[in-house]
C-alpha positions as CSV (number, residue, x, y, z in Angstrom):
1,X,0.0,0.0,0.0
2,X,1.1,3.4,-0.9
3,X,0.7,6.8,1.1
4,X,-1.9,7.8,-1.8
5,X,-4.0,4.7,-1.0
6,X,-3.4,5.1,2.4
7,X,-5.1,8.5,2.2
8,X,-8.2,7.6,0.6
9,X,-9.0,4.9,2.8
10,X,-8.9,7.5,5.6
11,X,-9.8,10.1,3.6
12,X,-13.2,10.4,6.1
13,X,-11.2,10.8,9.0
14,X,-8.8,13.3,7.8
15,X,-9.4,16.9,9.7
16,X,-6.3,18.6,8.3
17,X,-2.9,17.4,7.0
18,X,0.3,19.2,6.3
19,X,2.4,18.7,2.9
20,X,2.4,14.9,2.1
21,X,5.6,14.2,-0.5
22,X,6.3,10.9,-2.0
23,X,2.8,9.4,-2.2
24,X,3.8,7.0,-4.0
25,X,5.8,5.3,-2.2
26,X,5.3,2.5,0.0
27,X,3.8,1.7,3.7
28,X,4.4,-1.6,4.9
29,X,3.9,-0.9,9.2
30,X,2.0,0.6,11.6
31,X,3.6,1.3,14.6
32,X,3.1,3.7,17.8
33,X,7.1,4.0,18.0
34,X,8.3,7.3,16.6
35,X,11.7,7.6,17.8
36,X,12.7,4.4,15.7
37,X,10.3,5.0,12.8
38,X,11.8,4.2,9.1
39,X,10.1,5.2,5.8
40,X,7.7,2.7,5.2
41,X,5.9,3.4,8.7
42,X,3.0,5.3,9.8
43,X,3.2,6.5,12.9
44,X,0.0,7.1,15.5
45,X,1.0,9.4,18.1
46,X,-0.4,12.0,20.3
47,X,0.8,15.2,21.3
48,X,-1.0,17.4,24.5
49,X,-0.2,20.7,22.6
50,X,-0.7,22.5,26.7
51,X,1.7,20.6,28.3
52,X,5.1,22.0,26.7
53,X,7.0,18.4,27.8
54,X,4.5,17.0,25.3
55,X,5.8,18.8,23.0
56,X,9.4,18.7,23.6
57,X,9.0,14.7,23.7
58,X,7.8,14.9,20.5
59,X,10.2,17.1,18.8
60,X,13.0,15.4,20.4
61,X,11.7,12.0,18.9
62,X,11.0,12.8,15.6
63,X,14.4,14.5,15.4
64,X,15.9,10.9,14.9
65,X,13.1,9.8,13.6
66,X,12.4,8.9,9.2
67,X,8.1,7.6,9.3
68,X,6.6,7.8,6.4
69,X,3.7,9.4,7.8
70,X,2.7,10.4,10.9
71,X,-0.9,10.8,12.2
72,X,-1.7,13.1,14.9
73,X,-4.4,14.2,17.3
74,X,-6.4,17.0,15.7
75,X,-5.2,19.4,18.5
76,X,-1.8,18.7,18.6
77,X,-0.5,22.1,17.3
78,X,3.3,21.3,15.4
79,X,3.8,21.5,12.4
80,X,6.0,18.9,10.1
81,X,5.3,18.0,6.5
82,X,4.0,14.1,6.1
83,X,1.6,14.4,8.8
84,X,-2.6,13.9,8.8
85,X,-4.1,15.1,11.7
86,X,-7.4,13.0,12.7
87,X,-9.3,13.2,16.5
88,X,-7.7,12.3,19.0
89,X,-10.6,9.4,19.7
90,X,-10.9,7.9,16.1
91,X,-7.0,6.5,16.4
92,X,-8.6,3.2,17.1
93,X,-11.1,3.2,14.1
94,X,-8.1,4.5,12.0
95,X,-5.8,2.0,13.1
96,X,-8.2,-1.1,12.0
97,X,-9.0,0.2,8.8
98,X,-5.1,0.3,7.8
99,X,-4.1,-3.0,10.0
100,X,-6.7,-5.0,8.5
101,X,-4.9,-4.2,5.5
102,X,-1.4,-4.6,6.4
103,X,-1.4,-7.2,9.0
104,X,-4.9,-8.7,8.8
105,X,-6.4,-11.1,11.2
106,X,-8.0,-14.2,9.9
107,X,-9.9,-15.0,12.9
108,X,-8.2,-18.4,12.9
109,X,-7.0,-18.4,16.8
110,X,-9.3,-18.7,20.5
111,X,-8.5,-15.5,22.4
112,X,-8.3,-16.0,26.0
113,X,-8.0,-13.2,28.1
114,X,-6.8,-12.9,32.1
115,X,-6.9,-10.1,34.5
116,X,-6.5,-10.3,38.3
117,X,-4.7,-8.4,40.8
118,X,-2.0,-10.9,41.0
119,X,-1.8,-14.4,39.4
120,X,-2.3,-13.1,35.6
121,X,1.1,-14.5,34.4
122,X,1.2,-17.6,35.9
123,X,-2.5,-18.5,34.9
124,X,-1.6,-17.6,31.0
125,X,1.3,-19.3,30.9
126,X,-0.5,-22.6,32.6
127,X,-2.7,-22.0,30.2
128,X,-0.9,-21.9,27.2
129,X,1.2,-24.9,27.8
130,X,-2.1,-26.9,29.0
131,X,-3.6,-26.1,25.3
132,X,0.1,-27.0,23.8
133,X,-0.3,-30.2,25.8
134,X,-3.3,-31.3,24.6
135,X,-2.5,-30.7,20.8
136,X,-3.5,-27.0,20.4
137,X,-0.4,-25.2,20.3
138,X,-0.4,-21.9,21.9
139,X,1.1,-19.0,22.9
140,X,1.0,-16.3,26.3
141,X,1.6,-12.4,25.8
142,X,2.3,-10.7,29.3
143,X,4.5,-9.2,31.5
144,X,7.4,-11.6,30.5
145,X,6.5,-11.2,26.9
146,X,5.5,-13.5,24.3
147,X,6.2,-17.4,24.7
148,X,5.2,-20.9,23.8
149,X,6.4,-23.7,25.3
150,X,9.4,-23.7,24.2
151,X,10.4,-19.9,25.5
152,X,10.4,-16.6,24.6
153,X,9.1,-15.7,20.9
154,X,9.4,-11.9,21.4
155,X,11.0,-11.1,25.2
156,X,10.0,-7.7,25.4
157,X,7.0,-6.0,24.6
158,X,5.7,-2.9,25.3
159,X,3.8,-3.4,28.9
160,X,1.4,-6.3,30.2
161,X,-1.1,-5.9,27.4
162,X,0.6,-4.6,24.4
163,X,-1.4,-1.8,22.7
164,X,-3.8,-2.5,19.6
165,X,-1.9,-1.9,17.0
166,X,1.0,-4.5,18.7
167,X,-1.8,-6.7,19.9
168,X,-2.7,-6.8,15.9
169,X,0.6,-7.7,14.9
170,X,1.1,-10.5,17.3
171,X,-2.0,-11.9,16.2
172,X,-0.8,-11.5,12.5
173,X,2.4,-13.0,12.7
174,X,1.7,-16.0,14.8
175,X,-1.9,-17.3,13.7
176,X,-0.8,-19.4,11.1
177,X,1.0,-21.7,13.6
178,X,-0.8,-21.8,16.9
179,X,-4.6,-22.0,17.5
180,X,-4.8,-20.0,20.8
181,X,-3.9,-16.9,22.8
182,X,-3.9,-17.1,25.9
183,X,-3.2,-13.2,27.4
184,X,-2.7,-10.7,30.4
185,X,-5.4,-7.9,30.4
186,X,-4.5,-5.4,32.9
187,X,-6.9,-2.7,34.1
188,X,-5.4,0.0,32.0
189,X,-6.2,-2.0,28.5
190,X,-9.2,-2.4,29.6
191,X,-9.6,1.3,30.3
192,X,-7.4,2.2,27.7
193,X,-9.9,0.2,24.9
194,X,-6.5,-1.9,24.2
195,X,-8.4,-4.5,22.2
196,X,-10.9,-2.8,20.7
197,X,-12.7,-5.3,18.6
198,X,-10.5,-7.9,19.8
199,X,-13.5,-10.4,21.3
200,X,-12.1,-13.1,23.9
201,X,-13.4,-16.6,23.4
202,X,-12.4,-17.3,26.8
203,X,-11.8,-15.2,30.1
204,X,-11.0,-15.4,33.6
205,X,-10.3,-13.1,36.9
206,X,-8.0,-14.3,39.0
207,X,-7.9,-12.0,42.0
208,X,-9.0,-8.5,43.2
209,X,-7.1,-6.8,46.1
210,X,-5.4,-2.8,46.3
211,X,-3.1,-1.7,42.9
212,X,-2.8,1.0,40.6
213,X,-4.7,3.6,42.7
214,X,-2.4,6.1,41.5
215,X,-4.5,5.3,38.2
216,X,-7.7,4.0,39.3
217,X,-7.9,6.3,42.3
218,X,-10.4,4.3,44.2
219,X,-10.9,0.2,44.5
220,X,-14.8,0.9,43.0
221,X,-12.9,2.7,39.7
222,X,-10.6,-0.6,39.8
223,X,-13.0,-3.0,40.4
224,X,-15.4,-1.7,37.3
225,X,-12.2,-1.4,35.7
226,X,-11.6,-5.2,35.6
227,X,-15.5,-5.8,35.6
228,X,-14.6,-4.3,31.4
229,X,-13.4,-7.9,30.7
230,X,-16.4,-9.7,30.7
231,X,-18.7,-6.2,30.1
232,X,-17.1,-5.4,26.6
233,X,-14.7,-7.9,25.8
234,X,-16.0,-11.5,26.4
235,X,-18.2,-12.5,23.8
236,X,-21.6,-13.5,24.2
237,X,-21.7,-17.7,24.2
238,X,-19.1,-17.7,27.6
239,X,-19.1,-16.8,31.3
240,X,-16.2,-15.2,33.3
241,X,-14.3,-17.6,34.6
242,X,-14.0,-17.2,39.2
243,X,-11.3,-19.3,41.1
244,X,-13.4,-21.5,43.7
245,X,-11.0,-19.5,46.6
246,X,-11.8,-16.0,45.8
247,X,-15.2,-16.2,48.1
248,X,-14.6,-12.7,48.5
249,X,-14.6,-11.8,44.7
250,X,-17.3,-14.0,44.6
251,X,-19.2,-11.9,46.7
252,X,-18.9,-8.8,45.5
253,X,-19.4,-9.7,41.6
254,X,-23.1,-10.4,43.3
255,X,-23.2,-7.8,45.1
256,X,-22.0,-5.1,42.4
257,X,-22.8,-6.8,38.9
258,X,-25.4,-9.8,39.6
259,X,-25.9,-9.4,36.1
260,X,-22.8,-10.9,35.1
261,X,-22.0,-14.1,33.2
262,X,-19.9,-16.0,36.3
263,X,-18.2,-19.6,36.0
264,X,-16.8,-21.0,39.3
265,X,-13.4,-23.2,38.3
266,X,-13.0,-27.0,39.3
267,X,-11.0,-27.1,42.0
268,X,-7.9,-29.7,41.3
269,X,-9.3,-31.8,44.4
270,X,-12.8,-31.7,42.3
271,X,-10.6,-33.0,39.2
272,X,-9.3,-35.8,41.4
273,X,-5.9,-34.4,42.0
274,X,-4.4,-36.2,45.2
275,X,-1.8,-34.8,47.6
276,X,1.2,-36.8,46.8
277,X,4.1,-34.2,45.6
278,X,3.9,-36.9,42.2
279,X,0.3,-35.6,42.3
280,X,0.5,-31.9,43.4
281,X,4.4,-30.6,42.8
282,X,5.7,-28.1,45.4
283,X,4.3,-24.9,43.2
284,X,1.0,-25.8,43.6
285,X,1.1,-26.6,47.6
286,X,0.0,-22.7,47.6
287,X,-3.3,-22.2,47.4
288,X,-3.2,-19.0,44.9
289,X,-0.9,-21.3,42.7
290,X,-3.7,-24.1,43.0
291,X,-6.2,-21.6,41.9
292,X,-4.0,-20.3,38.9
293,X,-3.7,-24.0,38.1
294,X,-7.7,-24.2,38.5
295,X,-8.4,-21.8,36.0
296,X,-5.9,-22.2,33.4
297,X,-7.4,-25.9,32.9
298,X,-11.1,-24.7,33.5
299,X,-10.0,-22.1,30.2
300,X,-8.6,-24.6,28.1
301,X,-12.0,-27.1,29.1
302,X,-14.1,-24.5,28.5
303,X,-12.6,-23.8,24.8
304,X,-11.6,-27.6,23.8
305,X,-14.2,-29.5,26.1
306,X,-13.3,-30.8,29.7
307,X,-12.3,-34.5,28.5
308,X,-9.1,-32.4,26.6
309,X,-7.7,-31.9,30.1
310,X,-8.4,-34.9,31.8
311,X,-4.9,-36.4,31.7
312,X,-3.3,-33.3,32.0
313,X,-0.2,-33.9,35.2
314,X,0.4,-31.2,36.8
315,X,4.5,-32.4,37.1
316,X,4.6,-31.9,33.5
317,X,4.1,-28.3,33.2
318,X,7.0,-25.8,33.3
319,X,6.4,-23.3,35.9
320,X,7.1,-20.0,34.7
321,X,10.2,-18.1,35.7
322,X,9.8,-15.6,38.8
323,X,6.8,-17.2,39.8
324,X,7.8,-19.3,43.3
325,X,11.1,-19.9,41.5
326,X,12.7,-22.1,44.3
327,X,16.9,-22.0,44.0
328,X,18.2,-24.9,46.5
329,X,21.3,-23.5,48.8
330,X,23.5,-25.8,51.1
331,X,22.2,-26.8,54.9
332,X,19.2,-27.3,53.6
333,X,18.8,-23.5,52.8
334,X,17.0,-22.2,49.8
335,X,16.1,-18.8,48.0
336,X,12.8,-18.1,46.5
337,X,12.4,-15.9,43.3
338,X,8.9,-14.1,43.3
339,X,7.3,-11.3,41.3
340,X,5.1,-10.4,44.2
341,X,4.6,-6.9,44.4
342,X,1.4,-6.3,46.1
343,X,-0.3,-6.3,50.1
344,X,-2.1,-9.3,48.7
345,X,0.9,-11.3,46.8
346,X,2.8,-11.3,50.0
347,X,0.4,-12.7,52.2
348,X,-0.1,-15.5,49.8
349,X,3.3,-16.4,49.0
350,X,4.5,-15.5,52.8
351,X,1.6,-18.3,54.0
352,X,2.4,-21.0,51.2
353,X,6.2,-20.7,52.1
354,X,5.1,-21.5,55.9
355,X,2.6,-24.0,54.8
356,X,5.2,-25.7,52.5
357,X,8.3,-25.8,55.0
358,X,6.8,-25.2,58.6
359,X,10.6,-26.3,60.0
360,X,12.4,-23.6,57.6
361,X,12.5,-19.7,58.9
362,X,12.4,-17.1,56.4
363,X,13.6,-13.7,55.6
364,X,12.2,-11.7,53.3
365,X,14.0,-9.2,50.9
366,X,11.2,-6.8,49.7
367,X,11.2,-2.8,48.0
368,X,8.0,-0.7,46.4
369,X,8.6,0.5,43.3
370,X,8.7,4.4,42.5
371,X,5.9,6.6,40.9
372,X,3.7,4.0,41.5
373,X,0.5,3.6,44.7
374,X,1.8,4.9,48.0
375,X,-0.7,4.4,49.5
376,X,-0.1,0.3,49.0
377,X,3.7,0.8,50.8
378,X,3.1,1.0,54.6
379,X,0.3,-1.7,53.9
380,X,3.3,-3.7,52.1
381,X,5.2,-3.2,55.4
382,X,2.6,-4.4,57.5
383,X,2.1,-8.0,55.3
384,X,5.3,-8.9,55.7
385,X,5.2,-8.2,59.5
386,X,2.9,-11.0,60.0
387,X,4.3,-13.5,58.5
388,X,8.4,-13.0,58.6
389,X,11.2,-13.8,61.2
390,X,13.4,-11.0,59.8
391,X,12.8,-8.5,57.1
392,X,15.4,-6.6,54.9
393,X,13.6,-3.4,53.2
394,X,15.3,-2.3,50.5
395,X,15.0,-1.3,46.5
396,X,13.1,-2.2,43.9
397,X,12.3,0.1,40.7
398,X,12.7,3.3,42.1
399,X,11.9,5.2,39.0
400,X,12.1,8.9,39.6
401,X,11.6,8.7,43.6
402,X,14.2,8.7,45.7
403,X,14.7,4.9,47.3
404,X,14.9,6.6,50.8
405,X,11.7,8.0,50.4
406,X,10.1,4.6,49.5
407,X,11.6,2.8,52.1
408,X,10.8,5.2,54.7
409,X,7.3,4.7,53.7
410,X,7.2,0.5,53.6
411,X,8.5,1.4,57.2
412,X,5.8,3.1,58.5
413,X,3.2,-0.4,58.4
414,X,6.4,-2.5,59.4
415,X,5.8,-3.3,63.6
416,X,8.5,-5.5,64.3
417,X,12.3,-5.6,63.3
418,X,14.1,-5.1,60.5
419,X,16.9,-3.6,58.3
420,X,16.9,-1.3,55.8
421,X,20.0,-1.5,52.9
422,X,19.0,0.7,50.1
423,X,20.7,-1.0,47.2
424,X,19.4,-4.5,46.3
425,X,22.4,-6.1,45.9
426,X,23.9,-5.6,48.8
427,X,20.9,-6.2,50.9
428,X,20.2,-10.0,48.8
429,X,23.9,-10.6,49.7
430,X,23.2,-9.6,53.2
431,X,20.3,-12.2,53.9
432,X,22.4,-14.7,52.4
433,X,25.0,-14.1,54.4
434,X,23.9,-14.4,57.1
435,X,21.8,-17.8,57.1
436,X,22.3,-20.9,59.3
437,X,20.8,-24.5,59.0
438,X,16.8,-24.5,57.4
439,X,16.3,-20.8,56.5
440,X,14.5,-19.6,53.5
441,X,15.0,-16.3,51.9
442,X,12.1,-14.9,49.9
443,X,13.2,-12.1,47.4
444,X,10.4,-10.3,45.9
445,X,8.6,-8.2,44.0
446,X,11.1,-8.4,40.9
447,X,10.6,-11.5,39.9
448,X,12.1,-12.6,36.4
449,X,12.4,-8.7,35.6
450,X,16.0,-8.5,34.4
451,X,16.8,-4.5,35.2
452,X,16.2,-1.9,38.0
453,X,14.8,1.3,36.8
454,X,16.4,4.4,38.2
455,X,16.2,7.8,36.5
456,X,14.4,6.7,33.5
457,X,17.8,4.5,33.0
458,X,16.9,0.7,33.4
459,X,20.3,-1.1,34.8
460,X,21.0,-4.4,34.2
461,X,19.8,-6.6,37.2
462,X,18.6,-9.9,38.0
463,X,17.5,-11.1,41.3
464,X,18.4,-15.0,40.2
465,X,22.0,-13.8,39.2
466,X,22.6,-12.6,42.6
467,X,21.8,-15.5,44.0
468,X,23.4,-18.1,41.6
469,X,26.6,-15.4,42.0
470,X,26.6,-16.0,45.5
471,X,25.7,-19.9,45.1
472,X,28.9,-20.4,43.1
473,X,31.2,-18.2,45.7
474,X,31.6,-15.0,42.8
């Protein structure tokens, strides 16, 4: 397609437009990336013509920047040649009309969608390799990017959900080989109208408990947030999938939209799951790891028919990296991995670490990140306290904040003892340092995240590194 064509099919949607050259020649991408755009891109991006950083973020991009045409909000006030200016909320409508041209969607593959507090990642990735498993290959696209069972396909992508025009691609570029997507759907796509027309075939909520206030504002605003999934999205044959455990989710999704379509999920001891560790591995001793497992087979029986998963073993499924990622130590010491960054993901992983080793004490490593809830710090604090023999507070992303400032506030819900060592290095090396005979250190909140963000500069950094560093005396 060339810019001329490209023109006339949004020829309705056009407000203005500045000098367009070359119209002949040709647009093969779409893409929300101006800073890297080449010649054969058009480029979606919006500029708040009030805010002057707006601005300056946008000049400094497209100073490096070669797109073929870019297409801006009808308000955005600069001036560059090659540029259509359309309102600011037709984007989406413009976007389809030119990606069903350039990267169509045949409407080949089941679309399962996941949101939740916590548990998304786990639950899609379950999912994906239960489908795989049963002879409908798969993929996941979340937080640690896009896999099938075999690893990473794309390792970074955007955020959680990936915008629509990514989304689009995804779907493009891998529907020819796998049958199913099985994805994150954060509260912001949902807000943000990330799918669009995207319809799910399949869709669960895993959990509800405090995040993303500093978006949302309140938990009503986050809970009708998530409520989008089955409201907008989920199409009109299916019900959104529950876990059994979330009574209180339960509750109020009958309490605050009885007019929902609500599935409970089997529970594994309703599937006939026993208690032997052949049975039940260690992962899925925790109950919000038994649930994650509950719904990512009640998904893949409610798409391919519950006979599909009847002999699926839970021993056979990888579990996903970060996600109660257990690294043995000697003295029969170990270090857990975990992405939880939440009040509620604490609890939950701080209870199924007792409930797995009662004889084991355990230390937890633990930071907030920066420009992110506050509000959710002191109650961070205060989780840990109740469940912890020592506590080290110290970094996680700090972003723009300083990490004093974050770890002053953890402190505040904190009642017992602890220490405070500001950089994360030092303070992993410090709980492993000073273990004796059956003690457990829980590092959190990173998870497999390979970096720490600080000043708009992500580092490289690996929580597992550390602690394989250490293992092997470096």
């Amino acid at each position: 397609m060339n810019k001329e064509t490209l023109l006339s099919k949004i020829a309705g949607f056009i407000v203005n437009k500045n000098t367009v050259n070359g119209l002949s020649e040709p647009i093969t991408n779409v893409t929300t990336n101006l800073q890297y755009a080449k010649e054969t891109d058009v480029v979606f991006y919006k500029v708040n013509s009030s805010d002057p950083k707006s601005v300056e973020n946008f000049n400094k991009r497209m100073a490096g920047a070669r797109p073929g045409l870019v297409v801006l909000n009808a308000d955005a006030g600069v001036k560059i040649d090659n540029a259509v200016f359309i309102k600011a909320d037709e984007f989406l409508p413009v976007q389809k009309i030119l990606l069903d041209e350039l990267f169509p969607d045949k409407k080949k593959m089941k679309i399962i969608g996941v949101t939740g507090t916590n548990g998304k990642t786990t639950t899609v990735n379950l999912g994906m390799q239960i489908s795989s498993m049963i002879g409908h290959p798969a993929i996941s696209i979340g937080t640690i990017g896009v896999q099938d069972v075999n690893g990473a396909l794309i390792e970074d992508i955007e955020s959680t959900t990936p915008s629509y025009v990514e989304l689009r691609k995804i779907i493009h570029r891998f529907q020819d080989k796998y049958e199913a997507v099985f994805m994150e759907v954060s509260s912001h796509a949902l807000v943000q109208d990330r799918l669009f027309d995207v319809r799910l075939d399949a869709a669960a909520w895993t959990s509800f408990s405090q995040d993303h206030l500093d978006y949302h504002r309140t938990m009503e605003e986050y809970f009708k947030a998530k409520l989008l999934i089955e409201k907008k999205y989920l199409k009109a044959n299916a019900a959104l999938l529950l876990p059994a455990q979330e009574k209180e989710l339960q509750t109020m999704m009958s309490e605050l939209a009885p007019t929902a379509r609500v599935q409970i999920a089997r529970t594994l001891d309703e599937r006939g799951y026993g208690q032997s560790l052949e049975e039940r591995p260690l992962f899925y001793r925790s109950s919000y790891n038994q649930s994650n497992a509950e719904i990512a087979l009640q998904l893949n029986a409610d798409v391919y028919g519950e006979e599909s998963v009847k002999n699926i073993k839970l021993k056979d499924i990888k579990t996903p990296l970060g996600r109660f990622s257990v690294i043995e130590l000697a003295d029969d010491n170990m270090a857990i991995v975990d992405y939880a960054h939440t009040p509620d993901a604490l609890v939950n992983i701080g209870q199924a670490i007792k409930s797995a080793f009662p004889q084991h004490s355990l230390t937890v490593v633990f930071g907030c990140g920066g420009n992110r809830d506050k509000t959710k710090r002191p109650l961070m604090g205060k989780a840990v306290s109740d469940f912890a023999d020592k506590i080290i507070v110290t970094s996680d992303n700090p972003r723009d904040e300083a990490p004093e400032d974050i770890i002053i506030d953890i402190l505040a819900g904190i009642k017992t003892g602890y220490e405070a060592v500001v950089d994360r290095k030092k303070a992993i090396h410090a709980a492993l340092e000073s273990l004796g005979k059956k003690e457990i250190v829980l590092i959190a909140g990173k998870g497999h995240e390979e970096y720490q963000e600080i000043k708009g500069v992500k580092h490289p950094f690996s929580d597992f590194n550390i602690v394989k560093d250490f293992k092997a005396g470096h």
